[in-house]
C-alpha positions in Angstrom: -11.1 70.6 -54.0 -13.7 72.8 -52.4 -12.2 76.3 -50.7 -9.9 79.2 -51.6 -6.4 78.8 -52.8 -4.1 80.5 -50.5 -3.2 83.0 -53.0 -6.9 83.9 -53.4 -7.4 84.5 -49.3 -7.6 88.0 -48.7 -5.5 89.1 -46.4 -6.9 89.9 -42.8 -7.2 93.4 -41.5 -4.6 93.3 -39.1 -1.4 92.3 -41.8 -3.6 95.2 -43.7 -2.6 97.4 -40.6 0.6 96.3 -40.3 1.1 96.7 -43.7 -0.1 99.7 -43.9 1.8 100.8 -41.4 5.4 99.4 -41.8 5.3 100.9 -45.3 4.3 104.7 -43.5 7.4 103.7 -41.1 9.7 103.2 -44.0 8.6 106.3 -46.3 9.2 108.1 -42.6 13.0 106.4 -42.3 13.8 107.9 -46.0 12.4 111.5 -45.9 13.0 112.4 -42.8 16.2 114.2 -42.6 15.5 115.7 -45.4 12.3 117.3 -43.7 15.1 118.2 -40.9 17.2 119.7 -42.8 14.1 121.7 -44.9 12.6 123.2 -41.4 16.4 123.9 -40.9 16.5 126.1 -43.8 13.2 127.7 -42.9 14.2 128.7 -39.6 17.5 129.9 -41.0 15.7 132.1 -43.3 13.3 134.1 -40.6 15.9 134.7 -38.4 18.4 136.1 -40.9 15.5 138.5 -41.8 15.6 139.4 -38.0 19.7 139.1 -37.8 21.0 140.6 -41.4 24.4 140.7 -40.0 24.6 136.9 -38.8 26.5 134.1 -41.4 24.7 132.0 -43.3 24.8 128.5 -41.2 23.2 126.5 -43.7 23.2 126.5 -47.8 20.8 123.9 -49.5 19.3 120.4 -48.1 22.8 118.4 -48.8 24.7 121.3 -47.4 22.3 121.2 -44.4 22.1 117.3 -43.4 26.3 117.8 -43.7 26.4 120.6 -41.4 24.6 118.6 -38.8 26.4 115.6 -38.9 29.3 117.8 -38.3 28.3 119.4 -35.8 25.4 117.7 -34.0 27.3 114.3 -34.4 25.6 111.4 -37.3 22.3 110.5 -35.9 21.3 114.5 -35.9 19.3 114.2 -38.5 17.1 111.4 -37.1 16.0 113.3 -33.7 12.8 113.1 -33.1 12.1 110.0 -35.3 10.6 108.2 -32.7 7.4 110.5 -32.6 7.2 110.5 -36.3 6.9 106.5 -36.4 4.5 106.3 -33.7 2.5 109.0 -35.7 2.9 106.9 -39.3 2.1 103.9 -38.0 -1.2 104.8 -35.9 -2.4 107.5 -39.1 -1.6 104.8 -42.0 -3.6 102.2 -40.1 -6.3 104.7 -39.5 -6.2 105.6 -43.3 -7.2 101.6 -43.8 
């Protein structure tokens, strides 16, 4: 037999895109309430520095992610997510 094997075709640039990107999309999905709840914690910090007097609203990532479900209802942590797959998926393929 003359030809490639199909396990020996490269795979086009497009599933390399798409690949590329999906996987961006899905690091995105697992880390990003955990960035939340980080810039959470920042925030906290500069205005307690500002507000001495005010109660701590947040103590440490876990602590943080709980507080806004609690609050902010369970998909809290995901606002915004939308932006950040549009921006993984068109920077990963980029990357390619």
């Amino acid at each position: 037999m003359v030809g490639l094997k199909p396990s020996d075709v490269p795979p086009t640039m497009a599933v390399k895109f798409l690949g590329a990107g999906t996987a961006a999309c899905f690091a995105d999905l697992v880390t990003f309430p955990l960035d939340t709840a980080k810039v959470r914690l920042q925030i906290q910090g500069e205005n307690q520095a500002v507000q001495t007097a005010r109660l701590v609203q947040y103590r440490g990532v876990l602590g943080t992610i709980l507080t806004m479900v609690r609050t902010e209802g369970p998909c809290s942590p995901y606002n915004g997510l939308v932006a950040g797959l549009q921006r993984q998926m068109s920077f990963a393929s980029i990357r390619i």
